[in-house]
Structures are given as structure tokens and as C-alpha cells.
N, C-alpha and C positions, 0 to 999 in steps of 0.2 A: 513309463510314467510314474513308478512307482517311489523310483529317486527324487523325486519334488512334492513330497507329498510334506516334508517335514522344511519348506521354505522357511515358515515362520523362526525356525528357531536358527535360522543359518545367518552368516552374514553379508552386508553387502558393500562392495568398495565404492567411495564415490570418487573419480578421477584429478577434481578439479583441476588448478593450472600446473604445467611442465616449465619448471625454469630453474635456474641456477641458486644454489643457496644462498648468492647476494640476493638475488630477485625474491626466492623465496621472505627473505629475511624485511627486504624491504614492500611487496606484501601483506605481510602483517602487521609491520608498525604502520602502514597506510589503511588497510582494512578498520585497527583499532581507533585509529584519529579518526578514519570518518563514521564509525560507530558508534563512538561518544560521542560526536557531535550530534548526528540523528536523533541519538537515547535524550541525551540532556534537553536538545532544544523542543521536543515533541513532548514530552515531562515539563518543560518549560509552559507550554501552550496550556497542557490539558492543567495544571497549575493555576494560572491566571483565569482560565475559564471559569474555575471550579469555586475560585475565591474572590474574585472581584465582579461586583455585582453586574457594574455596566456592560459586562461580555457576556450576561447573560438574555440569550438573542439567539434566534435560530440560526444565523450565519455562524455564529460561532457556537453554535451548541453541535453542526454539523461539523465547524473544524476542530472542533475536542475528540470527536465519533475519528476523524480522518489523524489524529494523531495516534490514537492508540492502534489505531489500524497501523502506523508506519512503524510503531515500536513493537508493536506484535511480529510482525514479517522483518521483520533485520533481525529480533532476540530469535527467529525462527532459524534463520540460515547461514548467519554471519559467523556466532559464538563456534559452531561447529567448523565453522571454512578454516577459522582464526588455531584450533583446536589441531588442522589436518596441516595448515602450514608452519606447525610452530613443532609439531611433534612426528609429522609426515607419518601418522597411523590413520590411513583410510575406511579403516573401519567402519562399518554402521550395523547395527545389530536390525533387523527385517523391522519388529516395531516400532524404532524408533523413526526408523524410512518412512515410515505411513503416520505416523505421525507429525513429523517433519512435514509431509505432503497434505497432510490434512492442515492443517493452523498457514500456509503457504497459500494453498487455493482458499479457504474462507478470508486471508484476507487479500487477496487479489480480486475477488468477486466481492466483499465488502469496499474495496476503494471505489469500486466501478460504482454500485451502487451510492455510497456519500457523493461522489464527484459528482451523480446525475441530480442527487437532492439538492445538492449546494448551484447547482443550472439552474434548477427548477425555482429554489430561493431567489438567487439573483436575476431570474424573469418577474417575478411575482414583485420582488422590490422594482425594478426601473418599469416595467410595462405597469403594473397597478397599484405605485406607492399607498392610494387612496385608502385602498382596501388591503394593504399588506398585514395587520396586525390583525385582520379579521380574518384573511386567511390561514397565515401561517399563525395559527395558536398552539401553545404551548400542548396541547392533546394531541393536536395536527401533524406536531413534527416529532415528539416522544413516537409516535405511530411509524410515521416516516424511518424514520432512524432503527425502529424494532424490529421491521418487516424486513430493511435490508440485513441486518444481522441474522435473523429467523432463516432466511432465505438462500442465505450465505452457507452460515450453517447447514444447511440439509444437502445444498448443492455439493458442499467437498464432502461431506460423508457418504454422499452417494458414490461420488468416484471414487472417496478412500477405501470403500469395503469393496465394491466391484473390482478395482486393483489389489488386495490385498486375497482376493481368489484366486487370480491370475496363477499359472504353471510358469516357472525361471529356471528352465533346465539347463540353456544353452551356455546363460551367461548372468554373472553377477557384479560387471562392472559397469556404474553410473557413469555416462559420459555429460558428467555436469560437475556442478559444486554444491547440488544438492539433490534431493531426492525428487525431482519434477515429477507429473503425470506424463508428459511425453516421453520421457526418459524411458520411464517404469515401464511405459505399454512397450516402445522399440524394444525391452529387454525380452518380453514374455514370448514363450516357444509355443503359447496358443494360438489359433487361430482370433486375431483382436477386430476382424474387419468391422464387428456391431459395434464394439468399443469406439472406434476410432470416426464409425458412423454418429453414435450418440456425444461424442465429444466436437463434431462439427454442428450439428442441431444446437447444444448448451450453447457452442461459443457463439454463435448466432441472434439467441435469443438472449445471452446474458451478455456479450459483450458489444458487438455488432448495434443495436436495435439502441443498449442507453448510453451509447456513442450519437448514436443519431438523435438521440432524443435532446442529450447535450448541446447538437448543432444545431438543433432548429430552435432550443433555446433563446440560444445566441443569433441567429437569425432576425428572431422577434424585437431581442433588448439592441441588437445593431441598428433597427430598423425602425424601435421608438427613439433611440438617442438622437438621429438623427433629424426626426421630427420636429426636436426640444431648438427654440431661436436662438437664445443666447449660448455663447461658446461656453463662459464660466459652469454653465447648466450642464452641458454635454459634457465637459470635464470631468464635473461630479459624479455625472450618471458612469461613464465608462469608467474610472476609478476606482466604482464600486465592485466593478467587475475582472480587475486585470490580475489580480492575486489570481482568483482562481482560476482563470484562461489561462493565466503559467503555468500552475499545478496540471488543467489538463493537457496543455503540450508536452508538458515534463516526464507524464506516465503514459500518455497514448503512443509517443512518438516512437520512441523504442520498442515496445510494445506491437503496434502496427508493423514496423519493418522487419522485425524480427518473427513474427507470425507470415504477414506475405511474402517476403522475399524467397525462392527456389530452396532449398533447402537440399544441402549435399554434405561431404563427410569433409569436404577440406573447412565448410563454415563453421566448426565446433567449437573452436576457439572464440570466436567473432561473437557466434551465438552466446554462447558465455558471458562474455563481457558485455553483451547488451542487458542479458541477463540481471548482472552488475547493474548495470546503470538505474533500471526501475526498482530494484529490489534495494539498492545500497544509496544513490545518490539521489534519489528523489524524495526518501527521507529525509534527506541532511535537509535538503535545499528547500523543501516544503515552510518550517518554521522559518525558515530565513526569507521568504519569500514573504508570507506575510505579518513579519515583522516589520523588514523593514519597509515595507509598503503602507504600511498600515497606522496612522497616526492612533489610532483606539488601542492598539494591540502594545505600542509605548507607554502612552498615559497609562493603561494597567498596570503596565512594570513599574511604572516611577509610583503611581497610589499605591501598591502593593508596598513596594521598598521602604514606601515612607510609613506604611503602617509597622511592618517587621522592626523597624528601626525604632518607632515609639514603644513598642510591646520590648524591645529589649531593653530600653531604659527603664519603666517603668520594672522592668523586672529586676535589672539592679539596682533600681531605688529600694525595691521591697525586699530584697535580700542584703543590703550596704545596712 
């Protein structure tokens, strides 16, 4: 045991994908296209939010919280994939792995929780418009929004320091394209069975439980729309809600299959690119989701554009 004593300062490889240097090459120029597209349009969102008055609203004060969360976890795992495919040095220095795996799990347990707020919102709007501004007040949902970050927070540094005790005598190669906790715990020569015990309990209570809270959400708001006589009404009401029923198919779906499905050594690959999909494409598609869905989230851009556009004349007025 004595040969692992000195982890921290060792390295460790991460595998990511096997393929041809065409493949390689193409890749990365596809990694990079859908990585600027994520960066800019989630920087685009939390942008508008921040400066146009009318998006300031708890629906969109949660999808401001839900953008940095997507620019957080892409600047987490991507720059590095980008890094392994362009230079094929898999290296990863042990800190930096737990690092990587810490800002990875807060913000995959910070999406869950936005995603449950932003349900909770859009109950609170179609079930009790009456009372929605007297609900959701501006203390109400700064709280909202604090406690899942607070909570987030403590939940990945629990696993990050409890993983970074771990003994890795056997083997130092990640079979991912980044530093997962599933990953790290298959790697460790310890006995993990408490670990692997308290990581079914979290995923239970943190993911499992505001999945369902989600649904029953939406239970609720399917079940007042329905109530509502007129079609043009129902319209409105479900409308209000189909952005973010995307966004949670968008992240559960993967997400769930790749958790339940049997888990074996030929699915690495697969797992992978599922991997991919929540971590890389659900960012992109998040701001494009509701954009273009979203007649509010337009008018912003057009009143925004048109303020930048006055501030630039007026500036070469006063400079000409």
C-alpha cells in the first residue's frame, strides 16, 4: 500500500475516444463549433437577463442561474477533450482530475435543482397566476436559487474529498473523456462498496425524488390546463411551459438511459457519447430552445440591439 501513498502528485490518463486522425481531426473542429455555440448563446441569455429590465422575473432569473450552469460544465470538460484531441497528450495531473470532477457534479446537481425550481415556477404560474407575484417574490426565489447552489456545492465536495482519499494502485487510466465519479471510484484498489452505497442513497435523494417532484409538477399544470374552456387559453397556459419540458427531456433523457440501462465493458463507447449529449448538446440547444420559443426572449434582443445602437451613435456624436 505503500506505493499509493503519493497519488496526489501522480498522473492520470483520461481515454476519451479511439479513431482515426481524420476522425480525430474532425472531432475537434465539431467539439469546437458546438462549444462556441453553447459559450456564446448561454453568455447570450445570462446577457439579456442581466440588462433588459422586462426579463427580470423569476422565470428567467432561474434561466440566467440554468445558463451559467451550462457554461460552467462545458468550460469544465470540453477545453480539455478539445486539448487531448488536438495534441493526443492524455495527461491529467491527480488535482486537476478532482477538480474537473468537483465543478462537474455541482453543476449536474445544480441543473437538477434549477430545472426543479423552474417546475415549481411554472406550477405556481398556470395553477395560481392569482397569487404568483405574491408567491414567487424576489426573496423567495434569490433563496430558491441560493440553497440549490449552497447544496450543490457541499454535495460535490463531499464526493470530491471522499474520492480524492481513495487508494489507485491498480490503474491510472480514465475510461471516459473526463474525470467522472463513476469512473474514479471503478478505478480505486479500495474496498468502495460504502462509497458506491452512499452514492445510490445521494442519487436517490438528489436526483430520483426532484425528477419526481418535476412530474408531479407537471401533473398539476396538465391538469389545470385542461380545466381552462377556451382553446386560445390552454394555448397560452401550455406555452408557458414547453421551453422548459424540452430542456427537462433534453437532460433527463440521456441521463436516465445511461444510469438504468445494464452496464458492461463493450457499452464504453456508447456511455460516452451519451455522456456527450448532456454535457455538450444540451447546452447548445438550451439557449436555442428558448429563444426561439420565446417571443420575450426576442423583444429583449431587438430592445437591447436598439439601445447598443443608440449608445454607439451618440458616442460618435460625442467624439466626431
Amino acid at each position: 500500500m505503500n506505493e499509493c501513498r503519493n497519488t496526489s502528485s501522480e498522473d492520470f490518463f483520461i481515454a476519451a475516444f479511439s479513431m482515426s486522425s481524420v476522425g480525430q481531426l474532425e472531432l475537434f473542429l465539431g467539439l469546437l463549433v458546438i462549444y462556441l455555440i453553447a459559450f456564446l448563446g448561454n453568455l447570450t441569455i445570462i446577457f439579456l437577463v442581466c440588462f433588459v429590465s422586462k426579463l427580470h422575473t423569476p422565470m428567467y432569473f432561474f434561466l440566467c442561474n440554468l445558463a451559467i450552469v451550462d457554461i460552467t460544465s462545458t468550460s469544465t470538460c470540453i477545453p480539455k477533450l478539445l486539448m487531448i484531441t488536438l495534441t493526443q497528450d492524455h495527461r491529467i495531473p491527480f488535482h486537476c482530475c478532482m477538480t474537473q470532477m468537483f465543478f462537474f457534479l455541482l453543476c449536474a446537481n445544480g441543473e437538477i435543482f434549477i430545472l426543479t425550481s423552474m417546475a415549481y415556477d411554472r406550477y405556481v404560474a398556470v395553477c395560481k397566476p392569482l397569487q404568483y407575484y405574491s408567491i414567487m417574490r424576489k426573496n423567495i426565489y434569490i433563496v430558491i436559487s441560493a440553497s440549490a447552489w449552497i447544496i450543490s456545492t457541499l454535495n460535490a465536495l463531499s464526493h470530491t474529498i471522499l474520492t480524492s482519499i481513495l487508494q489507485f494502485c491498480n490503474s491510472h487510466d480514465i475510461n471516459n473523456f473526463f474525470c467522472d465519479l463513476n469512473s474514479m471510484i471503478a478505478l480505486s484498489s479500495a474496498d468502495v462498496t460504502s462509497r458506491k452505497f452512499f452514492m445510490f442513497f445521494e442519487t436517490v435523494i438528489f436526483s430520483l425524488v426532484q425528477f419526481l417532484l418535476t412530474i408531479i409538477s407537471y401533473i398539476f399544470i396538465l391538469s389545470t390546463i385542461l380545466k381552462i374552456r377556451s382553446s386560445a387559453g390552454r394555448m397560452k397556459a401550455f406555452s408557458s411551459c414547453t421551453s422548459h419540458l424540452i430542456t427537462v427531456i433534453l437532460f433527463y433523457g440521456p441521463l436516465m438511459f445511461l444510469y438504468l440501462k445494464p452496464e458492461s465493458e463493450d457499452s464504453k463507447e456508447q456511455d460516452m457519447l451519451l455522456s456527450m449529449l448532456y454535457i455538450v448538446a444540451v447546452p447548445m440547444l438550451n439557449p436555442l430552445v428558448y429563444s426561439l420559443r420565446n417571443k420575450e426572449v426576442w423583444g429583449a434582443f431587438v430592445t437591447l440591439k436598439k439601445v447598443i445602437k443608440i449608445k454607439i451613435n451618440l458616442l460618435d456624436f460625442i467624439v466626431g
